[in-house]
N, C-alpha and C positions, 0 to 999 in steps of 0.2 A: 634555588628551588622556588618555583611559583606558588605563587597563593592563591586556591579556586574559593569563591563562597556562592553556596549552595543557594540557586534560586528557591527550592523548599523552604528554606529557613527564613528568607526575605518574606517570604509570602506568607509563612502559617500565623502570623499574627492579626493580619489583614483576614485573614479566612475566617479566624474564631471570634473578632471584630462583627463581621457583616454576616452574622450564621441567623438574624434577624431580618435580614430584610434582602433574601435570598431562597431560592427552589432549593439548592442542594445542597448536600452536606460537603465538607471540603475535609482532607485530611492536613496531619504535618507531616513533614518531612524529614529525611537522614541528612549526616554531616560528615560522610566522608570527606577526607583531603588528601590532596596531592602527596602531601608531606610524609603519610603513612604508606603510601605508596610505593614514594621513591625511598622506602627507608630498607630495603630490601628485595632483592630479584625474586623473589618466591612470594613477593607481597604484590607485585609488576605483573606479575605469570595469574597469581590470582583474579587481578584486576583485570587483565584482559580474557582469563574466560570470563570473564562475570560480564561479558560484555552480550555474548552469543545464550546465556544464560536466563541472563535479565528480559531478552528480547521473547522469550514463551513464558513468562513467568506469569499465572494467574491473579487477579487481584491486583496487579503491580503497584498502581496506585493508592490503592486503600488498603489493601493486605489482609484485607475479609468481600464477608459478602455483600457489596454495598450496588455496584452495579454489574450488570452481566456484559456490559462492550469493553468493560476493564482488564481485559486479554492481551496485554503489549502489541507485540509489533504486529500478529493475527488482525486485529480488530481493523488496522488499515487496508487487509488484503479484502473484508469483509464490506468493510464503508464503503470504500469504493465502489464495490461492484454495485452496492445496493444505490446509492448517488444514479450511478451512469443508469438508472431501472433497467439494468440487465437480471436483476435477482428479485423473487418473489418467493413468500412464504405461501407454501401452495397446498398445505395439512389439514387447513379449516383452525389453524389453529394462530390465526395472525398474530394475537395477541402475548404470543410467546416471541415474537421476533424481538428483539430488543433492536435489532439495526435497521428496524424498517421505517425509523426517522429520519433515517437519511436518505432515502425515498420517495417520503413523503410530508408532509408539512401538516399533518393535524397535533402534532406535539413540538414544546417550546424545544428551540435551537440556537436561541438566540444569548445573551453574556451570561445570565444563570443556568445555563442545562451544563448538562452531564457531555452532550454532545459538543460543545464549546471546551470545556472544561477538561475530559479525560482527553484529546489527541494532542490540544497544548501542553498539558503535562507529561504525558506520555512521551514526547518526544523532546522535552527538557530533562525528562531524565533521563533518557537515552543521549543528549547533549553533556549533561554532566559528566556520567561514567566515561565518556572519550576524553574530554574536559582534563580530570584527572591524572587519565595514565599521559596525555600530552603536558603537562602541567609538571609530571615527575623526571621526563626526561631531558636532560639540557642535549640539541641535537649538534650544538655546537663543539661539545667536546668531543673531542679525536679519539679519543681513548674506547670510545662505546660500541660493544659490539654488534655484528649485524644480527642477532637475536632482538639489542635491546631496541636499536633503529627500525625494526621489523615490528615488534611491537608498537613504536610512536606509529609508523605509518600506519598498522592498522585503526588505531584508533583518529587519526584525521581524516580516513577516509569514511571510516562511521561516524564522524561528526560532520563529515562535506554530506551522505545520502540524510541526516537527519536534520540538517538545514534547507537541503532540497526538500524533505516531505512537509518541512514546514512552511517552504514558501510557495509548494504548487496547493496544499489547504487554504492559507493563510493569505496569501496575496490575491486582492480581488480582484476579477474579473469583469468589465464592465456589461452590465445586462437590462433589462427593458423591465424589472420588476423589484430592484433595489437600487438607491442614487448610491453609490459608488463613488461620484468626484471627487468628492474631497481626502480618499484614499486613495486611488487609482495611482499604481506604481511605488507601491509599500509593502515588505515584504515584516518580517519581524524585528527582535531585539537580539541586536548578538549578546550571546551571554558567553564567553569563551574562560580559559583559565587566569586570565587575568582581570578581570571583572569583579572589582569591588563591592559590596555593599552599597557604598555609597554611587557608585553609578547607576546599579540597578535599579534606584528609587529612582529615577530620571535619565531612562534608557530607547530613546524615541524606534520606531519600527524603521529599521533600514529600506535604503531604496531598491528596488530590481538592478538595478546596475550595481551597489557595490557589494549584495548579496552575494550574484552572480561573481563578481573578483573573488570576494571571498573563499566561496565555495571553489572555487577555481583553484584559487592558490592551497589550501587544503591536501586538493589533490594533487597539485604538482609537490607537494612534500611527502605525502603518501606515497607515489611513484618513484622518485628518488629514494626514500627509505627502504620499499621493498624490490628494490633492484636485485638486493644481493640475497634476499630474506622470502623460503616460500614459508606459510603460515602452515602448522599442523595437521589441518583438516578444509574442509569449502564448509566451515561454522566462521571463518576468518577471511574477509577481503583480500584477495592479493593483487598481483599489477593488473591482470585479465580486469579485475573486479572493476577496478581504478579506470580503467579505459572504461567502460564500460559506464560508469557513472559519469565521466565526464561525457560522453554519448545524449546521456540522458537530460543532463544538464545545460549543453549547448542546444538540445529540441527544444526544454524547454524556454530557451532564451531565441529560438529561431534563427541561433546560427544552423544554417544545414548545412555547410559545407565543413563544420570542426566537426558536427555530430555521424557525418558519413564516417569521416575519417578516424575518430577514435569510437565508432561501432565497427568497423572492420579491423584494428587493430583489436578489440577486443574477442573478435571472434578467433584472429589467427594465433595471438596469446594465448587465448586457453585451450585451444585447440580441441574443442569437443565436438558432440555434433548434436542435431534436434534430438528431442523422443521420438521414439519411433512406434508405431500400431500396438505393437503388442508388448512395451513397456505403459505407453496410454492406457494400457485396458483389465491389463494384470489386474486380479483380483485379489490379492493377495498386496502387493507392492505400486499400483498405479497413484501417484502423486504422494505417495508417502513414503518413500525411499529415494534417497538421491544417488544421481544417476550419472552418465556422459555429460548432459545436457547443464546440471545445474551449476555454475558459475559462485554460487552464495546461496547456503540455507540455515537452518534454524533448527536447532532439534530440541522435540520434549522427552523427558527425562518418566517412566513409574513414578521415579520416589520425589518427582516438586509437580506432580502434577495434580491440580485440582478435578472435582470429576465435572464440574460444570464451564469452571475458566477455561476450556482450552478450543484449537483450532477443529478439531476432529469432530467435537462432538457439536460443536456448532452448522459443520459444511459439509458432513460428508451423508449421503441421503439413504446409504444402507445401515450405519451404528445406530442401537437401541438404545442409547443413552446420551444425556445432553440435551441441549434443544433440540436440534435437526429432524429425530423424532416424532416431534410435536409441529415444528414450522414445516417440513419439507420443502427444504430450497431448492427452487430449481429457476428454468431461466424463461427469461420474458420470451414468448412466440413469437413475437416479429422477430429475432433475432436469429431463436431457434431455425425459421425458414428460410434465413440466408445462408444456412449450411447447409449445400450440395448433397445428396446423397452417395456422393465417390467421396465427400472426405471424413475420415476415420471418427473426427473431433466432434461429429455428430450423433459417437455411440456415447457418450457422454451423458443423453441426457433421456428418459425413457421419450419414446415414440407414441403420441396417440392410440397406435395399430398396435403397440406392446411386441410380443413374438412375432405376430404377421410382418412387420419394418425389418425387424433384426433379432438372431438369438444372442440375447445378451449375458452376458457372464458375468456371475453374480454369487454372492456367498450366502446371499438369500435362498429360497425357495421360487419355483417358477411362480405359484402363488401370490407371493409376494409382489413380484413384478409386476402379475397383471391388476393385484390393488391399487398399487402405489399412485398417486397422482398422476398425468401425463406433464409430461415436463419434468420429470423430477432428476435431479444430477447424482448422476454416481461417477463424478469424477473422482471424486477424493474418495480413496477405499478408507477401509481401516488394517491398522498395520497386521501380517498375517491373517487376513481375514477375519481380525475377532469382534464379530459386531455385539458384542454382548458385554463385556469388558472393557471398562474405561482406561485403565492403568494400563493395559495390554495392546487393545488397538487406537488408543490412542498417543502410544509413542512414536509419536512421528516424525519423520522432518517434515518441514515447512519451506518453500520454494521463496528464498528471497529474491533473486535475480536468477534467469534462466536463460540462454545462448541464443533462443528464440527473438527473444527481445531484442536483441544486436540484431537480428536481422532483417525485424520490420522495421528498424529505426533507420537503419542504411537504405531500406526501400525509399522510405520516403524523404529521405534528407537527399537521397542523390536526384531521387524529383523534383525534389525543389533548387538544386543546387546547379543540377547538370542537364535539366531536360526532361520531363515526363518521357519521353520514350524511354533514357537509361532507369529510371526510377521503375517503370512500370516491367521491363525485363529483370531487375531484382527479382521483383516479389514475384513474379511466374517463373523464376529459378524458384526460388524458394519455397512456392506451394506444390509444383510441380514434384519436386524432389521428395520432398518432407511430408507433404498434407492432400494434395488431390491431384492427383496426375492428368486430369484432362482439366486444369483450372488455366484460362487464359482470360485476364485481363488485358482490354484494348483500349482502356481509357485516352482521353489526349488535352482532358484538363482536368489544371493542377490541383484545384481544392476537389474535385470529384476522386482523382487518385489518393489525396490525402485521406479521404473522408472511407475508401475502400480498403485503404491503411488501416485506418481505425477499427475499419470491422473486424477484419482479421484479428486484429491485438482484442477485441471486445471478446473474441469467440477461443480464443488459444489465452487469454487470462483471465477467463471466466471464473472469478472466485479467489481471481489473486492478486484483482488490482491493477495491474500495471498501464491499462489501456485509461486512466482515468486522466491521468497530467496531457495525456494527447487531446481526448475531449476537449477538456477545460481552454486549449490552447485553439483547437479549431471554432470551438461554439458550435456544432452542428445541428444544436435543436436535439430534444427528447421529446418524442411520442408513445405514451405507454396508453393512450386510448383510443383504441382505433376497432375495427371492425372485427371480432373475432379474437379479441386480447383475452388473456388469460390470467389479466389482474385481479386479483381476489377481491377486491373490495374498491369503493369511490376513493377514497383516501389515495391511491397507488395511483387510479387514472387520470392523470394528468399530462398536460402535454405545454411544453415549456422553451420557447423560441429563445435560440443562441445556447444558453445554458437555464439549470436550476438556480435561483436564487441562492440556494444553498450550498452552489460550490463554492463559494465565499465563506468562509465558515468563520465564527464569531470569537474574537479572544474574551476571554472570559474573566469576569466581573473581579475576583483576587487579585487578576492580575494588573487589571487599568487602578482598581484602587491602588494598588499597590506601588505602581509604578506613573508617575503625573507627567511623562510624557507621554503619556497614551490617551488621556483626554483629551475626549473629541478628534479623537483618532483609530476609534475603532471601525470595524463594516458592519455595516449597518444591519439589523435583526431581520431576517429573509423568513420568519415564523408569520403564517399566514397569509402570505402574501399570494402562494396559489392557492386553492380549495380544489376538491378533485368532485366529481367528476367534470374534467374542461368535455367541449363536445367536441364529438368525436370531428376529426378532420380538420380542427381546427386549435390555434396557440392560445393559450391562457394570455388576459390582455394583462 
């Protein structure tokens, strides 16, 4: 039996240490172990839902009401979009956005915010709980069954995607508005089930290459594990899942010819197929019911739900309760204008012209509609239509990984791999079929196709993330001030060559004390470094 020790516990002394010469409050941590785990299959079966559990759970980190982005595994579908300034609080009511730091830079981001502090935690303790049940299992005995094999794999494969989110936050990317060198190809600390105490005081940030191994072999054990073993429900990673994270994995490391490969395999693994129009639009079940299409999601529960921690009432622009209410999220207009009017993904989001564009369907009032900000997203319904009810409409799932994703990711790995012409007949299979029938990209070069790639995944994971690690990897430049923008405020209008300073995001101050192989080896504080409004038509220098 392994022995895991809880990075929580390493840390909470160092927290209540430095709660003096620090912005934010830090909490302690739990101490589960391996040991209580593997001490029983009904203690194993607990442990791995507490897996899909943990990941909606309000408050996760601090277990009260200390911050409102402390939403588990939501708040990254959230950051993200807000990062790539695809998302704006568009209510008049900005100052309810808690995510719109990552956005924008009039508020600290740097090793004391919350910003720094809740995603590295949040995903250490998503690294723990996999930690754990890998920790209880010896895979080497013969004797185990494919239940218990099934189990280990899922949880290596939820510690391969939560080392991946930590290393497309966490690892920097070099840019023209923070020095980066002397990080540049540092990803984090492994902290795995065997990982002592005593290492953890002096646990240097791993490099991209043996991250990447890492992560890698993760999955090649999770794929062998659930060879024989499908998991309960799509709340559990199975092989589809597996493929499909290594897809993700190999982009982000710019293999495109392993990421075409194990994105087509994952597609014909799981054998589902896109959303289609009028699952999109359901008002009743549109992104809150999972579907053909979802590969891996997340579900909230009435009885652990908080009425302000969760995903619902944060993103969805028709529930009366939550923020969303007060922020009304919806999406940047440049962005909005690069959807076509043939494809469906642009009923999404209210139309200037209201009813004139589109009769849209709604659990609102036409009334409503026509108040509601323009721009405003009603992607995310609420469940059965209950926009009035927290506990009710917002039990939702949450869309971890969708089949969508396999398929831009093939688009463009095979353009990179095999030719922009095969790469650019993808994706006009794929929009063609699924999203706008008269959509014919003729591109014939490669970062132009890339970068049309990108749009696509900006506009089909609006709100969920997933187009963020592709950014980060192309650099394309963000423009959120331009002629006719629909940024709320200077703060938001900025315009930021390659990337934001902030996709580099900061580890946080617990943790470098904590641990003295991290001094002078963090990325560097990105807080201030742009001021908004940059002018229009032009890069923040």
């Amino acid at each position: 039996m392994k022995k895991i020790i809880n990075i929580f516990s390493i840390l909470a002394m160092s927290a209540l240490a430095l709660t003096s010469c620090i912005e934010e409050t830090f909490p302690e941590g739990d101490t589960a172990t391996s040991e209580q785990i593997g001490s029983s299959a009904s203690a194993l079966e607990a442990a791995l839902n507490g897996i899909p559990a943990q990941m909606t759970k309000g408050y996760l980190i601090y277990d009260d009401q200390v911050h409102e982005t402390d939403i588990a595994y939501p708040q990254f579908m959230i950051a993200q979009t807000e990062m790539l300034g695809d998302m704006y609080p568009l209510g008049g009511n900005t100052g309810y956005d808690w995510f719109a730091t990552y956005n924008t830079f009039d508020r600290s981001v740097g090793e004391t915010s919350y910003f720094s502090y809740l995603p590295w935690f949040t995903l250490y303790k998503f690294v723990k709980s996999a930690n754990d049940i890998i920790g209880a299992v010896d895979l080497t005995d013969e004797s185990l069954t494919d239940a218990i094999r099934g189990a280990a794999g899922v949880a290596y494969a939820c510690r391969a995607f939560n080392y991946y989110m930590l290393t497309v936050l966490f690892e920097p990317v070099e840019n023209k508005y923070t020095d980066c060198s002397n990080v540049l190809g540092l990803t984090v600390p492994f902290v795995t089930e065997e990982t002592t105490g005593e290492i953890a005081k002096n646990n240097p940030r791993a490099s991209h290459e043996d991250m990447i191994a890492f992560i890698l072999s993760d999955l090649d054990i999770a794929e062998e594990c659930l060879q024989n073993y499908t998991p309960k429900s799509g709340m559990f990673p199975d092989l589809s899942v597996v493929y499909g994270l290594k897809a993700k994995v190999y982009l982000w490391d710019k293999d495109y010819a392993n990421a075409a490969t194990y994105a087509r395999k994952a597609i014909d693994t799981f054998g589902g197929s896109p959303t289609t129009q009028a699952q999109w639009e359901d008002v009743n079940a549109g992104f809150n019911t999972a579907n053909q299409a979802w590969m891996w999601y997340v579900s909230y529960s009435a009885e652990n739900m908080r009425n302000l921690a969760n995903f619902t009432g944060w993103i969805s622009g028709e529930a009366d309760w939550g923020y969303s209410s007060l922020t009304c999220p919806g999406i940047d207009r440049s962005l909005y204008d690069k959807i076509a009017d043939t494809d469906f993904r642009k009923h999404s989001f209210l139309d200037p012209q209201k009813f004139d564009y589109y009769n849209y369907q709604t659990v609102r009032d036409e009334e409503w509609i026509k108040d509601a900000p323009d721009y405003l997203s009603i992607k995310f319904r609420c469940k059965n239509g209950d926009w009035e009810t927290y506990s009710i409409g917002g039990a939702v799932d949450v869309p971890v990984m969708r089949v969508e994703e396999m398929y831009l990711i093939e688009a463009e790995a095979i353009g990179a791999s095999q030719g922009v012409g095969a790469g650019v007949a993808k994706l006009n299979a794929f929009m063609q079929a699924y999203r706008q029938p008269d959509y014919n990209c003729t591109l014939t070069d490669l970062y132009a196709f890339q970068v049309e790639v990108l749009t696509q995944m900006r506009i089909e994971f609006w709100g969920e993330g997933n187009a963020f690690p592709t950014a980060k990897r192309l650099k394309p430049g963000v423009v959120q001030n331009y002629e006719g923008t629909n940024a709320p405020s200077d703060i938001f209008k900025i315009n930021c060559e390659g990337i934001k300073p902030n996709w580099n995001l900061v580890i946080p101050i617990t943790e470098v004390q904590a641990n003295v192989a991290l001094e002078n080896s963090n990325n560097p504080n990105p807080t201030a470094t742009v001021t908004g409004p940059t002018p229009i038509g032009q890069y923040a220098r």
